[in-house]
C-alpha positions as CSV (number, residue, x, y, z in Angstrom):
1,X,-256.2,161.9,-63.0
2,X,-254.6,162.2,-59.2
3,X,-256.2,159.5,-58.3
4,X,-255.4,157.3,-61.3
5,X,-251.7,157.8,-60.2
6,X,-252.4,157.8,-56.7
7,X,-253.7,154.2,-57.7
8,X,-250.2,153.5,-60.0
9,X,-248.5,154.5,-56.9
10,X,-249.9,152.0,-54.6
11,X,-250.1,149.3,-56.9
12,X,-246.5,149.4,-58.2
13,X,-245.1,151.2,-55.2
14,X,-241.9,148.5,-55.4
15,X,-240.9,149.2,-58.8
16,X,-241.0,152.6,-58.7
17,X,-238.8,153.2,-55.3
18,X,-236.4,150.9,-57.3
19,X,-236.8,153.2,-60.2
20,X,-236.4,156.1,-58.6
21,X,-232.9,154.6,-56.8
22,X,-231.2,153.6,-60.5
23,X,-232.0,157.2,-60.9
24,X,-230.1,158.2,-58.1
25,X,-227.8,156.2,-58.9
26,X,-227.4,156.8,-62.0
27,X,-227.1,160.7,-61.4
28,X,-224.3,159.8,-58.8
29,X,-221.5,157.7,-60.8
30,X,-222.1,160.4,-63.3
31,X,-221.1,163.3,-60.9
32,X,-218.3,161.3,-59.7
33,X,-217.0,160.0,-63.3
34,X,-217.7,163.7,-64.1
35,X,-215.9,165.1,-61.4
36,X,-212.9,163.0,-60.4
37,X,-212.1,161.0,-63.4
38,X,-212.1,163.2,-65.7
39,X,-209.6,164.8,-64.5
40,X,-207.5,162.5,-63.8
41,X,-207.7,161.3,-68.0
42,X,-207.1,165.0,-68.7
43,X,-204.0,164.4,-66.5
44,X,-202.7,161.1,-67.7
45,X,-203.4,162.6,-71.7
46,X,-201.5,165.4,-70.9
47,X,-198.6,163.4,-69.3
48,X,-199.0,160.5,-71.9
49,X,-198.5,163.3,-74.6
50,X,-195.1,164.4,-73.1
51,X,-194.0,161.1,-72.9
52,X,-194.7,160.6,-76.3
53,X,-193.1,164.0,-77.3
54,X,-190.0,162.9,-75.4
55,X,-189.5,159.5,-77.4
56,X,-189.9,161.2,-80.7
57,X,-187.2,163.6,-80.1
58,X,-184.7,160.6,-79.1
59,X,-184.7,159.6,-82.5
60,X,-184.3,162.9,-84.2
61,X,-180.4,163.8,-82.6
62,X,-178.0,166.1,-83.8
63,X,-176.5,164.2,-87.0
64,X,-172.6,164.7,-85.3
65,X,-173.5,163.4,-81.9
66,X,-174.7,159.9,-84.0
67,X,-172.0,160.4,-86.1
68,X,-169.6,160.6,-82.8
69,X,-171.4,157.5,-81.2
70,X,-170.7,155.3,-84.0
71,X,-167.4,155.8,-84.0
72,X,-167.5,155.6,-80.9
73,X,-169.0,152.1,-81.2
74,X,-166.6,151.1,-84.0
75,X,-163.8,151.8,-82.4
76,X,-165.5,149.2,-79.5
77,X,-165.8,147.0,-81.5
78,X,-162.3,146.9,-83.4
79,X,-161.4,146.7,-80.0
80,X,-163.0,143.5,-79.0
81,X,-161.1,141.9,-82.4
82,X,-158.3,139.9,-81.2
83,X,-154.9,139.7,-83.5
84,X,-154.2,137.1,-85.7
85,X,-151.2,136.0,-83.3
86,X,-154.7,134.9,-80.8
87,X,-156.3,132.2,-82.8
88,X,-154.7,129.6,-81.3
89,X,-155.8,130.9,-77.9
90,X,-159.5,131.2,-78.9
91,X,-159.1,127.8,-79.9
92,X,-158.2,126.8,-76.9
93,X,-160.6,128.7,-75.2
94,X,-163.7,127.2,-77.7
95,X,-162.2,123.2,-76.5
96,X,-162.2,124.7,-72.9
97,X,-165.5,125.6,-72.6
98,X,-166.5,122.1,-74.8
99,X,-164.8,120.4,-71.9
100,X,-166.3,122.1,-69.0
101,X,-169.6,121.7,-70.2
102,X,-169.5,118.7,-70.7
103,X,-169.5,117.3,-74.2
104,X,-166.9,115.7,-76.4
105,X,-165.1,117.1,-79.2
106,X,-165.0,115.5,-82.8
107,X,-162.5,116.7,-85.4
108,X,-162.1,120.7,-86.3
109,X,-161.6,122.1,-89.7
110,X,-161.0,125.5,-90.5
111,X,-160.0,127.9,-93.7
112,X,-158.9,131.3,-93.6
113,X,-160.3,133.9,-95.8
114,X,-159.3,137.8,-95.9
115,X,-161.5,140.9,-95.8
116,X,-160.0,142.8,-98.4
117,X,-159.8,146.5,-97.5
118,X,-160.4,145.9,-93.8
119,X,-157.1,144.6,-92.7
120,X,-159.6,141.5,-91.3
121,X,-159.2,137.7,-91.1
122,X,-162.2,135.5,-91.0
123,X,-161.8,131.5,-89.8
124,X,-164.4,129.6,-91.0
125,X,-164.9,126.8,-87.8
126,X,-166.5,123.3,-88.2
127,X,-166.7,121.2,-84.9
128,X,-168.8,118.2,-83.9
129,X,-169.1,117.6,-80.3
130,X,-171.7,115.0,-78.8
131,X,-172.6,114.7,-75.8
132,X,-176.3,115.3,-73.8
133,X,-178.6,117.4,-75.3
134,X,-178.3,119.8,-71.5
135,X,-174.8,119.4,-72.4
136,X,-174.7,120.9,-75.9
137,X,-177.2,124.0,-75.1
138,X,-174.5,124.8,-72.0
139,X,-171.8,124.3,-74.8
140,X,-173.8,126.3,-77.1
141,X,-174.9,129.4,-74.4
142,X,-171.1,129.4,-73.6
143,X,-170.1,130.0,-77.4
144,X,-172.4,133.0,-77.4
145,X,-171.3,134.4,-74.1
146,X,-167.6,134.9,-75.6
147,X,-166.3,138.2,-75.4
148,X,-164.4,137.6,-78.7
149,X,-165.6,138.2,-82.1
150,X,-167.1,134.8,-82.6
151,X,-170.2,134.5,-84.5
152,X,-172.3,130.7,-84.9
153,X,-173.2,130.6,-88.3
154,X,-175.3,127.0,-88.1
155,X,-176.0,124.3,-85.4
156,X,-177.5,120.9,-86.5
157,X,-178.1,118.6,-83.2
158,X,-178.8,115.1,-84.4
159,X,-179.7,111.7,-81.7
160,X,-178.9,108.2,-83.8
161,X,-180.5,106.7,-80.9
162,X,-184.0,106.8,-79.6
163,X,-183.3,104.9,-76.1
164,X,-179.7,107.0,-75.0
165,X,-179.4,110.7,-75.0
166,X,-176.3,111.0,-77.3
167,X,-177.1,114.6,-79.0
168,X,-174.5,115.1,-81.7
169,X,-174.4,118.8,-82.4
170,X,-172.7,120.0,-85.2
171,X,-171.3,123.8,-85.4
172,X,-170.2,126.0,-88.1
173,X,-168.3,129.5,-86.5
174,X,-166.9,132.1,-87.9
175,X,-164.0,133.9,-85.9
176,X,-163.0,137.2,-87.0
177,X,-159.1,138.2,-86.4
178,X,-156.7,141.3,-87.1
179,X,-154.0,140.9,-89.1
180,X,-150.6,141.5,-87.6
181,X,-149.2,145.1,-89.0
């Protein structure tokens, strides 16, 4: 029997010194996995876990202090709603910003309509402005940009003609106002 593997041995001595390194090998990513990373997912579980603790408890506040912060935030935002007295100034500032970016104005409608029990005016906006279609995104990004209570309700962009870049956009706002007291 020793000499039959005495015999292997010689005959395949190649394959088994390459053997016998995968072994090694093997046996040594398994100590360092073993020994090193391990620890290092233990670490990163345990810190993932905290982190995860940590969110959880951002949504599960003391009722007052979100009852505090939204009045907090309503009273910010009554804040940013100009008077009634300002609509002609928003107005202005809406045809200020068409001009500046760009684009020309058609004609603008708007109706009033009152918030009951909120002391609130809405104006309902329709403009048409044409222009190039660069022109009319500017125009557009510059509308939602405005500090004021402005809100773009629907935008229709329409080209009559395939060979000139004449976008005609067409915008319906709604402005939200105080009423004088």
């Amino acid at each position: 029997m020793k000499e039959a593997l005495l015999e292997i041995l010689r005959l395949k001595k190649r394959l088994l010194i390459a053997l016998g390194l995968l072994v090694l090998l093997t046996t040594a990513l398994f100590v360092a996995v073993d020994g090193y990373q391990a620890q290092k997912i233990a670490v990163d579980q345990l810190k993932w876990g905290e982190l995860r603790r940590q969110v959880a408890g951002v949504g599960r506040r003391d009722v007052s202090a979100t009852y505090r912060q939204g009045k907090a935030d309503l009273e910010t935002l009554r804040s940013r709603i100009p008077t009634k007295r300002q609509f002609p100034r928003l107005l202005g500032d809406i045809l200020e910003q068409a001009a500046s970016s760009g684009v020309t104005t058609g004609p603008i409608t708007y109706k009033p309509h009152v918030v009951k029990g909120e002391n609130l005016l809405t104006y309902e906006l329709s403009l048409g402005v044409s222009g190039g279609y660069a022109a009319n995104k500017s125009f557009l990004a510059d509308l939602l940009k405005n500090r004021d209570l402005l809100i773009v309700d629907e935008v229709s962009m329409t080209n009559s003609d395939q060979f000139e870049e004449n976008v005609t956009m067409d915008l319906r706002l709604t402005i939200f106002l105080r009423e004088d007291v």
